[in-house]
FIBAMAR-477443 format. One record per residue: x, y, z of N, C-alpha, C in turn; residue in three letters. Coordinates in Angstrom, 3 decimals, padded with zeros to 6 digits. Example, Ala and Ser with C-alpha at 12.3 -4.5 7.8 and 13.67 -1.06 7.14 Angstrom:
// FIBAMAR-477443
REC       nu       nv       nw      cau      cav      caw       cu       cv       cw res
REC  013.190 -005.690  007.800  012.300 -004.500  007.800  013.200 -003.300  007.800 ALA
REC  012.850 -002.250  007.080  013.670 -001.060  007.140  012.900  000.030  007.870 SER
END
This chain:
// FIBAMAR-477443
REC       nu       nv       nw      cau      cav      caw       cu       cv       cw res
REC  081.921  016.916 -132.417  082.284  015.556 -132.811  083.806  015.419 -132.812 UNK
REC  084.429  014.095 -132.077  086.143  014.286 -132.211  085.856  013.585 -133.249 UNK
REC  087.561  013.893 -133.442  088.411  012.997 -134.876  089.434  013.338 -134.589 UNK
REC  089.832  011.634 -135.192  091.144  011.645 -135.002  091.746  011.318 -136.444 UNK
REC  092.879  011.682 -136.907  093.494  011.674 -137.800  095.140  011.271 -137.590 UNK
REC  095.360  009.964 -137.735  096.783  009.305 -137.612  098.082  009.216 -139.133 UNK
REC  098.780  009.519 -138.664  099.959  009.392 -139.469  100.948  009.480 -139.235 UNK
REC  102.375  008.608 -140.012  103.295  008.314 -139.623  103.834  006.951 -140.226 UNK
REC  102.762  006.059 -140.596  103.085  004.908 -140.885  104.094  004.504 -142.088 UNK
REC  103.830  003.146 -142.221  105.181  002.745 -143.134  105.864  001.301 -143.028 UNK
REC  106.470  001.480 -143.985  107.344  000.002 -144.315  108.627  000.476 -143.481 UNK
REC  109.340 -000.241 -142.258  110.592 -000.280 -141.686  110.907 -001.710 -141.521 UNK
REC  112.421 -001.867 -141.517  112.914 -002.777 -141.511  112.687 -003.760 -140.066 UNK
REC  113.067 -004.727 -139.265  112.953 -005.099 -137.714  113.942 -004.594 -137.415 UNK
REC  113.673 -004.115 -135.918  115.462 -003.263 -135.828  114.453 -002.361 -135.866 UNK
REC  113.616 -001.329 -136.331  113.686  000.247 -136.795  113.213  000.694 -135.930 UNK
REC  112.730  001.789 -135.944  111.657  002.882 -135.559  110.366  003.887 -136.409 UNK
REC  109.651  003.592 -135.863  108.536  004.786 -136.436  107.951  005.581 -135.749 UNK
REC  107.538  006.773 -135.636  106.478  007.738 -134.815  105.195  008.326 -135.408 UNK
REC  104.465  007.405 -134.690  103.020  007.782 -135.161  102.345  008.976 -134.208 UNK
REC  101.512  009.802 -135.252  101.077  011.235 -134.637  099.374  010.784 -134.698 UNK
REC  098.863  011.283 -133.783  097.451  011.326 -133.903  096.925  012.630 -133.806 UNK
REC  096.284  013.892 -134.647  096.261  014.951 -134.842  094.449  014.650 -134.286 UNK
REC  094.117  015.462 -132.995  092.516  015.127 -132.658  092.452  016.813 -132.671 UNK
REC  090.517  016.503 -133.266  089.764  017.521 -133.430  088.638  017.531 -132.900 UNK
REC  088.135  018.491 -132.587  086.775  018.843 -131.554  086.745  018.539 -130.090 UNK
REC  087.349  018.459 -129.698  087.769  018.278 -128.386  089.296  019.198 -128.258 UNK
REC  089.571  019.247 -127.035  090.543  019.597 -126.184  091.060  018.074 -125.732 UNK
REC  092.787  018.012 -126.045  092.513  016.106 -125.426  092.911  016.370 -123.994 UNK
REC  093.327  017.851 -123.534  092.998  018.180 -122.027  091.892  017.495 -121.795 UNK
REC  090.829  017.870 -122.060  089.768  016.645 -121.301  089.098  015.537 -121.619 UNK
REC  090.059  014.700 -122.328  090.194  013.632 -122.648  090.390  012.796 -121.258 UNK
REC  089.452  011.429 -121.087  089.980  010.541 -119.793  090.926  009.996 -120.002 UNK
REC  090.789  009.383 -121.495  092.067  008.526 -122.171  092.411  008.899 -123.461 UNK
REC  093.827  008.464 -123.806  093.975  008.402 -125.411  094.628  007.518 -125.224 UNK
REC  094.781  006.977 -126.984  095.860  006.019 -126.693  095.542  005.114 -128.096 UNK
REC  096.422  004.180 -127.796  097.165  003.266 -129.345  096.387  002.256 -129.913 UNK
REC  095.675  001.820 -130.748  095.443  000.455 -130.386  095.876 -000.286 -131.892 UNK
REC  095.701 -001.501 -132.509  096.191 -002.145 -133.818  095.735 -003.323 -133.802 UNK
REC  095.819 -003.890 -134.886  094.962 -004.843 -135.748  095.632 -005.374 -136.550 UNK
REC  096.135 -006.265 -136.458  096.812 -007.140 -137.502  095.859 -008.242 -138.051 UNK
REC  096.723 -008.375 -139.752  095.413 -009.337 -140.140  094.724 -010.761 -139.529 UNK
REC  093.753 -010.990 -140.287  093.228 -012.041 -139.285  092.649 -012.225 -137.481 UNK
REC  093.454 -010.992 -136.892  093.317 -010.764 -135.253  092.298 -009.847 -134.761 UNK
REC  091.862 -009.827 -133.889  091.241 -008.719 -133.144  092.039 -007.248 -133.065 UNK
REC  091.174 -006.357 -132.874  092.217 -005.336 -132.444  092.288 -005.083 -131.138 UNK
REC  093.253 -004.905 -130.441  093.785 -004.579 -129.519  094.515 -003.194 -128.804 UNK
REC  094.392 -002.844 -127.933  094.798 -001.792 -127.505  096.532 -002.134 -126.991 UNK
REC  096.939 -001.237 -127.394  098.528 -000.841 -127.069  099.303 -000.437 -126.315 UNK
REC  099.181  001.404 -126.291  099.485  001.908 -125.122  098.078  003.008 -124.875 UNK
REC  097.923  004.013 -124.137  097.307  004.280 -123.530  097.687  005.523 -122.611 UNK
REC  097.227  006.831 -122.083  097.708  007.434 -121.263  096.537  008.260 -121.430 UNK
REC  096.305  008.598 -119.401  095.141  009.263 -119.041  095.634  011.224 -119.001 UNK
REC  095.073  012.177 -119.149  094.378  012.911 -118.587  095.433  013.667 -117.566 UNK
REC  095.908  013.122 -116.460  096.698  013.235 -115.570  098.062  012.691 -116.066 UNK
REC  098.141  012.071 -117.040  099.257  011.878 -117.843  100.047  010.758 -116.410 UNK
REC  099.390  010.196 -115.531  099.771  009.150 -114.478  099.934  008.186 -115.419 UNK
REC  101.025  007.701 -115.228  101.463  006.093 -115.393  100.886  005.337 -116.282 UNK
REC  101.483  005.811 -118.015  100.753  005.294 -119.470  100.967  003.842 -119.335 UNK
REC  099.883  003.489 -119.813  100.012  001.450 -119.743  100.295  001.169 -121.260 UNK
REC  100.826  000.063 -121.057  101.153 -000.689 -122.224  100.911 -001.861 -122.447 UNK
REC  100.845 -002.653 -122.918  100.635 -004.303 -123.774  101.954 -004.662 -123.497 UNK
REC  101.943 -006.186 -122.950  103.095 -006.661 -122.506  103.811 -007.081 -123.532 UNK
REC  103.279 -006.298 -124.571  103.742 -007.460 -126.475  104.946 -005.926 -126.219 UNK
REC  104.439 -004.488 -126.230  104.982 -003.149 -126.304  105.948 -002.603 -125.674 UNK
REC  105.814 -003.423 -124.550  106.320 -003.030 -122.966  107.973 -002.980 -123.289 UNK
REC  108.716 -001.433 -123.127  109.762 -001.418 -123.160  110.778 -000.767 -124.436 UNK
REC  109.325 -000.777 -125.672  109.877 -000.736 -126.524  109.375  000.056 -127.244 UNK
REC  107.797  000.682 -127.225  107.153  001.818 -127.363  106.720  002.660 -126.161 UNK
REC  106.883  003.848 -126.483  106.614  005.034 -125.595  105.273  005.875 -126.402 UNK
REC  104.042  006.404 -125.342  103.014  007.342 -125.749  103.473  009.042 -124.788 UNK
REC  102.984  009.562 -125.534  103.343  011.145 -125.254  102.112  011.741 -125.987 UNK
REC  101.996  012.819 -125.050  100.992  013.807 -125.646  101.402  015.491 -125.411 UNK
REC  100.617  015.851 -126.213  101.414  017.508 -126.434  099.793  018.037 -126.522 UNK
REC  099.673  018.850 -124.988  098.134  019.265 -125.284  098.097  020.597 -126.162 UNK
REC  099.160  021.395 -126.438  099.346  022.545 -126.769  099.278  022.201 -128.604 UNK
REC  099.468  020.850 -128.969  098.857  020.751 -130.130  098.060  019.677 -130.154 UNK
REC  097.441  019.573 -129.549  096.370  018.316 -129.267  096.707  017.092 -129.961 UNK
REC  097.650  016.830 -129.642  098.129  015.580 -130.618  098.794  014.881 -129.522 UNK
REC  098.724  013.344 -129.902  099.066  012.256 -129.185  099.998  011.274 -130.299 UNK
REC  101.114  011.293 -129.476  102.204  010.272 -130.061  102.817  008.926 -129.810 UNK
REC  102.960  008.429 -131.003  103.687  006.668 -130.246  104.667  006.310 -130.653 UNK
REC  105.831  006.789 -130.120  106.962  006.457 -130.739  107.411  004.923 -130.086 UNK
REC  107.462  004.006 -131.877  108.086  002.844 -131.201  109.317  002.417 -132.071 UNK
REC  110.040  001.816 -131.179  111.353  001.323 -131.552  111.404 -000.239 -131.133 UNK
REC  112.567 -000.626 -131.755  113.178 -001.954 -131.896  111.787 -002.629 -132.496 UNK
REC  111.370 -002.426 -133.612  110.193 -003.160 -134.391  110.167 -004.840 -134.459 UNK
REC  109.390 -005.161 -134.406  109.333 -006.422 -134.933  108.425 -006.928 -136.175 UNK
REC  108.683 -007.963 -136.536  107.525 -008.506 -137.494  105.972 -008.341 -136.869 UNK
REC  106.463 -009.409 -136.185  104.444 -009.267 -135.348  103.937 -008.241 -135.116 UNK
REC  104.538 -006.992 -134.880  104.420 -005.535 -135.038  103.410 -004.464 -136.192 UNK
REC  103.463 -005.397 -137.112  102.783 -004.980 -138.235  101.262 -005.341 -137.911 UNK
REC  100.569 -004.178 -138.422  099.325 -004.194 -138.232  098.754 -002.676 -138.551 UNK
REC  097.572 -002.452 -138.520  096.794 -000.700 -138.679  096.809 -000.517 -137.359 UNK
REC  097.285  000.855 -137.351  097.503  001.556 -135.642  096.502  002.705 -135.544 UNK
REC  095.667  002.539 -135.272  094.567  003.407 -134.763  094.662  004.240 -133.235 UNK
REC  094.389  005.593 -133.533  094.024  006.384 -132.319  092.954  006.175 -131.697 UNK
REC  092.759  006.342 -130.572  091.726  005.673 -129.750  091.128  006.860 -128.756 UNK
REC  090.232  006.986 -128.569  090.079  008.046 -127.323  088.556  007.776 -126.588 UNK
REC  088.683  007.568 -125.267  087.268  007.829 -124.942  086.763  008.981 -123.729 UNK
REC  085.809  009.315 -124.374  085.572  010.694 -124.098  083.480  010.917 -123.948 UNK
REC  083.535  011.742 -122.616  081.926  011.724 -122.448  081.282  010.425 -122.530 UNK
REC  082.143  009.339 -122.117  081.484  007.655 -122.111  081.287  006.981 -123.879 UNK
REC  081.951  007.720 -124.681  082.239  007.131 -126.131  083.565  007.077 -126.529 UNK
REC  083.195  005.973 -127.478  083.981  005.336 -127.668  085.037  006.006 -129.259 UNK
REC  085.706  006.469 -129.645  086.016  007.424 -130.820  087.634  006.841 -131.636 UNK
REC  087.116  006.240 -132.872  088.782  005.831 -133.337  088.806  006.532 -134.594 UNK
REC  090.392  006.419 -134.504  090.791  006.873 -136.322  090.735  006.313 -137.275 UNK
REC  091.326  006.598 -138.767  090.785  005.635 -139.429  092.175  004.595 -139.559 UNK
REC  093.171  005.008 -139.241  094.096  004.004 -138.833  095.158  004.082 -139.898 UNK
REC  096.467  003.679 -139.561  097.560  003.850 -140.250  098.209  002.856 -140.447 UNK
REC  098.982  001.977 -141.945  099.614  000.785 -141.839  100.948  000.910 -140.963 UNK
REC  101.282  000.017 -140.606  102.786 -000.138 -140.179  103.408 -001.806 -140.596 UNK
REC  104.288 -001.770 -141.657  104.296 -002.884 -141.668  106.246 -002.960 -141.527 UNK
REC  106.625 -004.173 -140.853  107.896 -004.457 -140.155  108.190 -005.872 -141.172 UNK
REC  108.985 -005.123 -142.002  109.745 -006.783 -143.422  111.014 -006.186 -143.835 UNK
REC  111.857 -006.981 -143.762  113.220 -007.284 -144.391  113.258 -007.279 -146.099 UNK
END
C-alpha cells in the first residue's frame, strides 16, 4: 500500500518561499508513472499543480505555478519536492502529494500553506 506523507507547510508572507517534501512509502517512486502536487483552496476544487513522470521528462505545471514553482524528486530517498517561490495570496490552500501508480489513484493527507501579510 503507498503513502504519502507531506510536510513543509506554513504561514509565509507574499514575496516568500516554502518547500514542501512528500516522504512516499511502499513503493519505490522509481516506478512511479507520476508524482506530483496538487491543492485545494477553500471553497474550490482541487487541482493539480505540478507533476513529474518517471523519466523525470519535462515536469508540467499549472499556468497559475508556471515559473514560480519547481518539482524535484530524489529517488535515493523516495521523496518528492515542491519548492515554490514568489508566493502569492491565491496560493494558499492544502498541498497534497499525488501519485498514480498500477492505474490508482493515491494522495496524502495534505499540508496547509497559507500566503498573509
Amino acid at each position: 500500500q503507498v503513502q504519502l506523507v507531506e510536510s513543509g507547510g506554513g504561514l509565509v508572507q507574499p514575496g516568500g518561499s516554502l518547500r514542501l517534501s512528500c516522504a512516499v512509502s511502499g513503493s519505490s517512486i522509481f516506478s512511479m508513472n507520476v508524482i506530483g502536487w496538487g491543492r485545494q483552496a477553500p471553497g474550490k476544487e482541487r487541482e493539480l499543480a505540478a507533476s513529474i513522470t518517471s523519466g523525470d521528462i519535462a515536469p508540467w505545471y499549472a499556468d497559475s505555478v508556471k515559473g514560480r514553482f519547481s518539482i524535484s524528486r530524489d529517488n535515493a530517498k523516495n521523496a518528492v519536492f515542491l519548492q515554490m517561490n514568489s508566493l502569492k495570496p491565491e496560493d494558499t490552500a492544502v498541498y497534497y502529494c499525488w501519485t498514480r501508480h498500477n492505474g490508482d489513484n493515491y494522495w496524502g493527507q495534505g499540508t496547509q500553506v497559507t500566503v498573509s501579510s
